[in-house]
C-alpha positions in Angstrom: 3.9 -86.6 -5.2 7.4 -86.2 -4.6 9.9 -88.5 -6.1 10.5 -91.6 -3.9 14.1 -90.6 -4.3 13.8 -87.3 -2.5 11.1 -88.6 -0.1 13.8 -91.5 0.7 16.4 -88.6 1.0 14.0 -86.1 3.9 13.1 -89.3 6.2 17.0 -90.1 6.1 17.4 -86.4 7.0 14.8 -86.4 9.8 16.1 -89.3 11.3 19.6 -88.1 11.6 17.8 -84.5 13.0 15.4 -86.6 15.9 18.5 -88.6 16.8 21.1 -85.3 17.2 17.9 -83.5 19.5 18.3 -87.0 22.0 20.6 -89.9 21.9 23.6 -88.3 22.9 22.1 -86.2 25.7 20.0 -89.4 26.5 22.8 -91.6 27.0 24.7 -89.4 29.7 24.0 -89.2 33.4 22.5 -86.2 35.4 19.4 -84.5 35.1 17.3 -81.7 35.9 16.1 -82.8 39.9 12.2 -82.8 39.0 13.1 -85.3 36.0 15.3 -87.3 38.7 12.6 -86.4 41.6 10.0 -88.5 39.5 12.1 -91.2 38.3 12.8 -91.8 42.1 9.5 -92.0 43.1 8.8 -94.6 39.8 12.1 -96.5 41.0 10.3 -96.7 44.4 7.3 -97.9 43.4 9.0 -100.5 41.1 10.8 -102.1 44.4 7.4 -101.9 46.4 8.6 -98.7 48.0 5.3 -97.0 47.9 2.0 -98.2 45.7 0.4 -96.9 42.6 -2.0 -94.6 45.0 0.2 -94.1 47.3 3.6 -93.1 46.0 6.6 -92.4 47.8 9.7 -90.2 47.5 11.5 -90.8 50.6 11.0 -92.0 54.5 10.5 -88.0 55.0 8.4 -87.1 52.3 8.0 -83.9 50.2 5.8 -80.9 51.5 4.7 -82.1 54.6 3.2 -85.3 53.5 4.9 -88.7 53.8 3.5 -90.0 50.3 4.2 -88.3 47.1 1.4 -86.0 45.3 3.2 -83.2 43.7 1.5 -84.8 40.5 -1.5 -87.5 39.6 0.0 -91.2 40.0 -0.2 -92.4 36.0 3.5 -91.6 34.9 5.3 -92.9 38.3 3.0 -96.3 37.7 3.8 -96.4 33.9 7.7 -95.7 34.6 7.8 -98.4 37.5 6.2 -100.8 34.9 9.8 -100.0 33.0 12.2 -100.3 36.3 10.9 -103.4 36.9 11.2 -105.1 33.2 15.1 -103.1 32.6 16.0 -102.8 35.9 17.8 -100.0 38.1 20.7 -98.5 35.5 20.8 -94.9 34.8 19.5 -95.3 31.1 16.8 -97.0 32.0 14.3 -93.8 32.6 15.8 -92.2 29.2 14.8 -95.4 27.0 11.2 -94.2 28.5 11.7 -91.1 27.2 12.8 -92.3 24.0 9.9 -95.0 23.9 7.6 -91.6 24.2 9.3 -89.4 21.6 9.4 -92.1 19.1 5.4 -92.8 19.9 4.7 -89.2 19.8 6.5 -89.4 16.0 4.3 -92.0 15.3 1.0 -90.2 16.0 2.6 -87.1 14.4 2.7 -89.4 11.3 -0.7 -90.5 11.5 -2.3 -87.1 12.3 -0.5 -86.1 8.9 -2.0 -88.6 7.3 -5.4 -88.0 8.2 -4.9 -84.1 7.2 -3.3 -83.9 3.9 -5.6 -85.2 1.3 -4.8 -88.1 -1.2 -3.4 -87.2 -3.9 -1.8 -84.0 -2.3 1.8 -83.4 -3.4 2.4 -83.1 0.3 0.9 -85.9 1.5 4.1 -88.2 2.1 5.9 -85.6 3.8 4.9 -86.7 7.3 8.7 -86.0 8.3 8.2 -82.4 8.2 6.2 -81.4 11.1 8.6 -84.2 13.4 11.7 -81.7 12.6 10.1 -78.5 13.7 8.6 -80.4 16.2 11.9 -82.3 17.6 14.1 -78.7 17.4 11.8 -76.8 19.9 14.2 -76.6 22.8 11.2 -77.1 25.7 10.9 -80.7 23.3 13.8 -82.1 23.4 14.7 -80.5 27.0 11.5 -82.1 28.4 12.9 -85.6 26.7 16.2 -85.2 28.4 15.1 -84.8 31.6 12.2 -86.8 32.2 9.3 -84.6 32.6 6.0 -85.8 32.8 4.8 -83.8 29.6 7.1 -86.4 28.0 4.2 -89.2 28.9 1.5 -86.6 28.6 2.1 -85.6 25.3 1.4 -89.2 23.4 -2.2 -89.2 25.3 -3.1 -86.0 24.2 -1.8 -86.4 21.1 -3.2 -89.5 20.6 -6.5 -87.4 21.8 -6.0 -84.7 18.9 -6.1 -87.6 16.4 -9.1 -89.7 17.9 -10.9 -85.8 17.7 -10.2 -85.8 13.7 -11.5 -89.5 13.3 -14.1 -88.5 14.8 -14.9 -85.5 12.9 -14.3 -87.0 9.6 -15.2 -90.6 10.0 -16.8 -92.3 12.7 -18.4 -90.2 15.8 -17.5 -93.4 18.2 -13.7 -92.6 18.0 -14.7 -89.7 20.5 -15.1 -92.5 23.4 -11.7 -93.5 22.3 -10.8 -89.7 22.3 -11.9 -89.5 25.7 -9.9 -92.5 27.3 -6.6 -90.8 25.8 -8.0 -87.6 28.0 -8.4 -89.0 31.1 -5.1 -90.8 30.6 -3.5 -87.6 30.0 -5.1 -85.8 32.6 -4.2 -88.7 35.5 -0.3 -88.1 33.7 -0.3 -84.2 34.6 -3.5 -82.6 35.3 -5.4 -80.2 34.2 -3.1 -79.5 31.0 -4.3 -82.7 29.7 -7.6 -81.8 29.1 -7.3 -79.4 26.4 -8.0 -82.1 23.3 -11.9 -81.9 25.1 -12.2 -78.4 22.9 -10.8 -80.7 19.8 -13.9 -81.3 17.6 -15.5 -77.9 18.0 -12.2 -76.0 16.7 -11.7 -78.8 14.2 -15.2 -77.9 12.9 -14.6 -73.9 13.3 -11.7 -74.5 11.0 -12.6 -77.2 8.7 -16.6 -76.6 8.3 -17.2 -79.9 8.4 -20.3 -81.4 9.2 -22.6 -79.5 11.2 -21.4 -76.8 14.2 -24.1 -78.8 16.8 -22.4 -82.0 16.2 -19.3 -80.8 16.8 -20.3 -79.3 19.7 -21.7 -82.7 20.9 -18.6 -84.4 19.8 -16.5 -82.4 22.5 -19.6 -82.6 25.0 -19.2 -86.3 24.6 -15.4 -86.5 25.3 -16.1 -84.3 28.3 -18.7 -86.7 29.7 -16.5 -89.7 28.9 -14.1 -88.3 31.2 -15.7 -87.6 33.9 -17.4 -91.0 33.5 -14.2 -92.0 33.7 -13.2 -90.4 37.1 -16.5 -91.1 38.4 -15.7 -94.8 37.9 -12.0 -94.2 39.2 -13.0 -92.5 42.5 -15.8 -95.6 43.7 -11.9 -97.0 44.8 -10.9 -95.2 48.2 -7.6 -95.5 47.6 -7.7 -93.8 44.4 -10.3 -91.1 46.3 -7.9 -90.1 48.8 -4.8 -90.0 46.3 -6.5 -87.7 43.7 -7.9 -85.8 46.6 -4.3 -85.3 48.3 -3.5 -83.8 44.6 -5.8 -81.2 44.5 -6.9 -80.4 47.9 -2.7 -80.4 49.2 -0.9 -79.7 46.0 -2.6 -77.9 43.1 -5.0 -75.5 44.4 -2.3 -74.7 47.1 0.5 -74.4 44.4 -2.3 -71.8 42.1 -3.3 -69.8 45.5 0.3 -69.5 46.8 3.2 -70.4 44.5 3.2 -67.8 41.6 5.9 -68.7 39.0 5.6 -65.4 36.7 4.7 -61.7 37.2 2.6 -61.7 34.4 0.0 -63.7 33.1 1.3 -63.3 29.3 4.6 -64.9 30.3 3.3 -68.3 28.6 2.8 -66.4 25.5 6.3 -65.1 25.7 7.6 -68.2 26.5 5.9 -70.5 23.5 7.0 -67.1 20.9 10.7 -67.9 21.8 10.1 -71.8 21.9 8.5 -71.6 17.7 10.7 -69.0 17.0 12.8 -71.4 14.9 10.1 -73.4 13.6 8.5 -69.8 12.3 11.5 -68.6 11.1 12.5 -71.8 8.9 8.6 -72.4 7.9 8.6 -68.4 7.5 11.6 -68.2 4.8 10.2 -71.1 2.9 7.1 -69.7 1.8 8.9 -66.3 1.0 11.5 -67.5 -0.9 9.4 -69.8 -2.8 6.6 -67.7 -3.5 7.3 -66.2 -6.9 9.3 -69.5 -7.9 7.0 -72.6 -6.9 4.8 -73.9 -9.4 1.0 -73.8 -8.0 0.1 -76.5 -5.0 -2.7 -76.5 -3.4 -3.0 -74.8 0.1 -3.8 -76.7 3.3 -4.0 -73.4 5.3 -7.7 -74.7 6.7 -5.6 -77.7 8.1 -3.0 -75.5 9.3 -5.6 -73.4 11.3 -7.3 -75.9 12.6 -4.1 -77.3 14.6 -3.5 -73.6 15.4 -6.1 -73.7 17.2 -6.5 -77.0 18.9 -2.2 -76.4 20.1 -3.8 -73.0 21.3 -6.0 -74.3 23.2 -3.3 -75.9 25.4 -1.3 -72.5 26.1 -4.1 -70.4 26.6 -5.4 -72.0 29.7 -2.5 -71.7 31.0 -2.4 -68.1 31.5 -5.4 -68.1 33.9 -2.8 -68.8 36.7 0.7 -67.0 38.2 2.1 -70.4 37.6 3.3 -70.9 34.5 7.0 -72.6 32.8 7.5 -73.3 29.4 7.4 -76.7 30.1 3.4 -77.1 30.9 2.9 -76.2 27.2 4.4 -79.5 26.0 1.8 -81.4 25.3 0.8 -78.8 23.1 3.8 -78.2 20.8 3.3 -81.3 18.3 0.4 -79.6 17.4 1.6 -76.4 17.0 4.6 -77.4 14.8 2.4 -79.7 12.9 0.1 -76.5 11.8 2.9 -74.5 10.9 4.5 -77.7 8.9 1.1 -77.8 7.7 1.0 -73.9 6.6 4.7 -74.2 4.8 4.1 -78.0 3.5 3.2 -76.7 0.0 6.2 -74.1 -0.5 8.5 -76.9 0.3 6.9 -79.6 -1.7 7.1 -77.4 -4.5 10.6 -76.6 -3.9 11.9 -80.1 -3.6 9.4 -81.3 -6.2 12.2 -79.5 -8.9 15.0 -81.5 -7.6 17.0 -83.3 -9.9 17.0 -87.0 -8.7 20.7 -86.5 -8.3 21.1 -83.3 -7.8 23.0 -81.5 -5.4 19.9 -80.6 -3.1 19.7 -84.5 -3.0 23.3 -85.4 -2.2 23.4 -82.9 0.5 20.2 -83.8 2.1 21.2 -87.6 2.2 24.6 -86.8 3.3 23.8 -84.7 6.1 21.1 -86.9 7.3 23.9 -90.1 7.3 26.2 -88.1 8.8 23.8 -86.9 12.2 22.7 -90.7 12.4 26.4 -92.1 13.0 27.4 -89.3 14.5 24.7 -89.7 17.2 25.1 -93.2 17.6 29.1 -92.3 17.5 28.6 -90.1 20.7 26.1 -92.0 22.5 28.6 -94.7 23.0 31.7 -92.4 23.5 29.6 -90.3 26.3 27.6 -93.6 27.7 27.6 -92.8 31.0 29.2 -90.0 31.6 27.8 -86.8 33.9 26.3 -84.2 31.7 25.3 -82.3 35.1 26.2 -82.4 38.5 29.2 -84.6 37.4 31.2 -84.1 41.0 27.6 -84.6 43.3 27.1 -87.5 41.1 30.7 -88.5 42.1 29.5 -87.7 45.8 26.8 -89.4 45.9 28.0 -92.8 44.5 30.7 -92.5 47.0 28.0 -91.9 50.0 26.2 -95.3 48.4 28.9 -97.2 48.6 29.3 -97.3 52.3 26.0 -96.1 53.4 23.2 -99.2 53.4 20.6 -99.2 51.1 16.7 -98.1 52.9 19.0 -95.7 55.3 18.0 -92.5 57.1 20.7 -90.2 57.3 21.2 -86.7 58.7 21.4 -84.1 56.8 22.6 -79.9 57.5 19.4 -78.1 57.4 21.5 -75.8 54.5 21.3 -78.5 52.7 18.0 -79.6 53.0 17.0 -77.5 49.2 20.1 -79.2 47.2 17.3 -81.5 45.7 19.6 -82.6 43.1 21.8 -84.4 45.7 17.8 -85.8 47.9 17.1 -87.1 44.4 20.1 -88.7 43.0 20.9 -90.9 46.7 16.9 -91.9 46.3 17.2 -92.8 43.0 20.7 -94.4 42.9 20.9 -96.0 46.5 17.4 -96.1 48.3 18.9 -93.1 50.7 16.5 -90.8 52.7 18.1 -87.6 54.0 16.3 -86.0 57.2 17.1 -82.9 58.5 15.6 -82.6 61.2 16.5 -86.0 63.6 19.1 -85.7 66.2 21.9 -88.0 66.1 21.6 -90.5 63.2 24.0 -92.8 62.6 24.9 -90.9 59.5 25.1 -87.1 58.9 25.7 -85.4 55.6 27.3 -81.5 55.7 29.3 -79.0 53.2 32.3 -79.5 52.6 33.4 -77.4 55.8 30.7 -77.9 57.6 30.1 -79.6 61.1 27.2 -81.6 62.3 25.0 -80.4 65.2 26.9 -81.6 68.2 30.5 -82.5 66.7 31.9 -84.0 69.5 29.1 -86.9 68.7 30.5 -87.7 65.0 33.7 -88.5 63.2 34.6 -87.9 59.3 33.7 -91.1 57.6 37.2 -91.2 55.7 35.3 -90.9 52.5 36.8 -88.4 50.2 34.2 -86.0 48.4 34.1 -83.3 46.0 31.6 -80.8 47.9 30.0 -82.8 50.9 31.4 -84.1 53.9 30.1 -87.9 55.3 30.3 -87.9 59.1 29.4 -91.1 60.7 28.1 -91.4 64.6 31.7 -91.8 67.2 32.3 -95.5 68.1 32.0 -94.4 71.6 28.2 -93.1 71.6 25.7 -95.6 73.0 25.4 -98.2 71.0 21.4 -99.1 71.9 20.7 -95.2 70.4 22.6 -96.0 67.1 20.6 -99.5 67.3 17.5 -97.7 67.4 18.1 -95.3 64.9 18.6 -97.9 62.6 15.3 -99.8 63.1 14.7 -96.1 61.6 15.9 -97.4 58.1 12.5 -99.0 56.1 13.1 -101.6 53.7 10.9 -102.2 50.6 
């Protein structure tokens, strides 16, 4: 075992490492539109705007339909669950997201735990796998922005450990395995099924127990899950959502929405995502190789969650659609093989440290310096725009004279800036149409004009980029009236 002094020293270090990766860029405003597209929808549903089923976006809608399926419903139920407990601020969606990195660590702990053997000089060095883990950029960019895969990931990691309980202790922790599953899949879909291959690639790697048991240990997560579904679907509502989903949104978006021009792009994209994990993991076992005093290899470990993170890219690549960020759920497990892989070089390494040494001062330094320094510029940037910093501007400017639940026009040019359809939703309960004549409000460019300008007026608001027009005083009163009835309140 490492002494407690170094061990003390790495955690220290790995705090300070997680925090850099997300406080700071968690405590500033602005985000990539899907993150604020689905906090919107969860903000909704939190207000009554729209049910767990039945989610909405906006009195328009997305893609033709006026509820929103562009995903299953588990992570805009789960996230209104948190609006309604914190509230409507800004940092409310990003404690979520630090709520699910900090339970993703935890799993990553445990699944360390159960992989290392007792006695192993690497056993307490669960902190290795969360710092290749937390420095893959699609990690900590799916944490900053509120991506579904953020959710997804504790289920399926969760899944990944139920699968090696399982294996190596008890075969009912597969129904447990299987509940984490169908969570994960009702999070993001189809990419939250891969843990169902779990036991049989534990087994191929490991060799333990028998290859038929295995084989019926995955079987039986499979059938749990669609138990599950089975039981989920006897509710209509719940039918008709989940159809919606597939029928509307993901067999359309495999058939006509290609993403890629190759089907290796997923494999291109994790490569470049692990290149800094590889590299670091890489140099290690090098430049320790002739100097480390004989540990004892966990490369059957390693191998085994080589192949289980695998088995979450490679489906992937059956599709045109692919971004790095559908292989999320996936990376924990693929950083935790290759911490697994590079575990003994470095325990070996750090085993010769003097308990004072330099290695040990510079560790614990470092590691005290990236906590207070997070801290330090979480509370100097609380608040501020990280992106879109002038349509954020805009748009609090728009919500403070436009009423909340309003329909307002909107330049068809502008009908794809879903940065600025997100951020009124979210912020101020605004719907942009733009398509309705003659709403009481209309939103253009900066130089633009509204359809019939001798119908609207400049608001008076001063904007960065957008012009607020507002409908003339003179226009017929009972049409304005009418629009407004327009406006649906929660």
């Amino acid at each position: 075992m490492l002494p407690r002094s170094v061990q003390r020293a790495a955690i220290l270090f790995t705090c300070g490492v997680f925090l850099a990766f997300l406080l700071p860029w968690l405590a500033q405003d602005g985000m990539f539109m899907d993150g604020q597209l689905y906090a919107s929808v969860a903000h909704n549903e939190a207000h009554g705007y729209g049910t767990f089923w039945e989610p909405r976006f906006s009195q328009v809608g997305l893609a033709g339909l006026t509820t929103f399926h562009e995903h299953p419903p588990l992570v805009f139920g789960m996230q209104s669950v948190w609006f309604e407990l914190f509230g409507s601020a800004f940092w409310v969606e990003r404690s979520y997201a630090l709520l699910m990195a900090l339970l993703t660590v935890g799993l990553l702990v445990l699944l360390w735990r159960q992989l290392v053997p007792s006695g192993h000089v690497a056993r307490e060095m669960a902190w290795w796998p969360i710092i290749l883990w937390i420095i893959v950029p699609t990690v900590h960019w799916c944490f900053h922005n509120n991506m579904h895969e953020s959710t997804m990931v504790v289920f399926t990691t969760a899944a990944v450990l139920c699968s090696v309980l399982a294996v190596r202790k008890a075969w009912w922790w597969v129904g447990v395995a299987a509940i984490f599953v169908f969570l994960a899949s009702l999070a993001k879909g189809l990419p939250g099924l891969f843990p169902l291959a779990a036991p049989f690639l534990l087994w191929l790697a490991l060799r333990e127990g028998s290859m038929w048991r295995a084989i019926g240990l995955s079987l039986a997560m499979t059938l749990g899950v669609v138990g599950l579904y089975g039981l989920v679907l006897m509710d209509p509502a719940a039918k008709a959502s989940l159809h919606t989903y597939v029928e509307s949104r993901l067999l359309h978006r495999i058939a006509e929405d290609p993403t890629v021009d190759h089907r290796l792009a997923t494999l291109e994209m994790l490569m470049t995502n692990m290149a800094g994990p590889l590299l670091i993991a890489g140099l290690l076992v090098v430049v320790t190789k002739r100097t480390r005093t004989k540990v004892n290899s966990l490369s059957a470990q390693a191998l085994a969650m080589a192949l289980v993170g695998l088995s979450g890219v490679a489906p992937l690549m059956l599709t045109m659609v692919q971004k790095s960020f559908y292989m999320a759920a996936a990376l924990p497990i693929i950083s935790l093989s290759i911490a697994l892989f590079s575990a003994p070089a470095l325990a070996s390494w750090m085993a010769s440290w003097p308990p004072k040494g330099r290695g040990m001062l510079v560790l614990r330094t470092i590691g005290i310096l990236a906590i207070l320094g997070s801290f330090v510029l979480a509370i100097i940037r609380f608040g501020d725009a990280r992106r879109d910093p002038e349509l954020l501007a805009d748009v609090h400017r728009i919500g403070a004279v436009v009423p909340e639940h309003e329909l307002v026009g909107l330049d068809p040019d502008l009908w794809n800036e879903w940065s600025l359809q997100t951020y009124l939703m979210r912020y101020h309960f605004i719907s942009l149409d733009a398509y309705t004549q003659d709403l009481h409000w209309y939103i253009t460019a900066k130089e633009g004009a509204p359809p019939v300008p001798t119908h609207y007026a400049p608001s008076g608001i001063e904007l960065h980029g957008l012009t607020l027009w507002v409908l003339r005083a003179d226009r017929d009163r009972n049409d304005a009236g009418a629009i407004h009835q327009n406006a649906i309140a929660p």
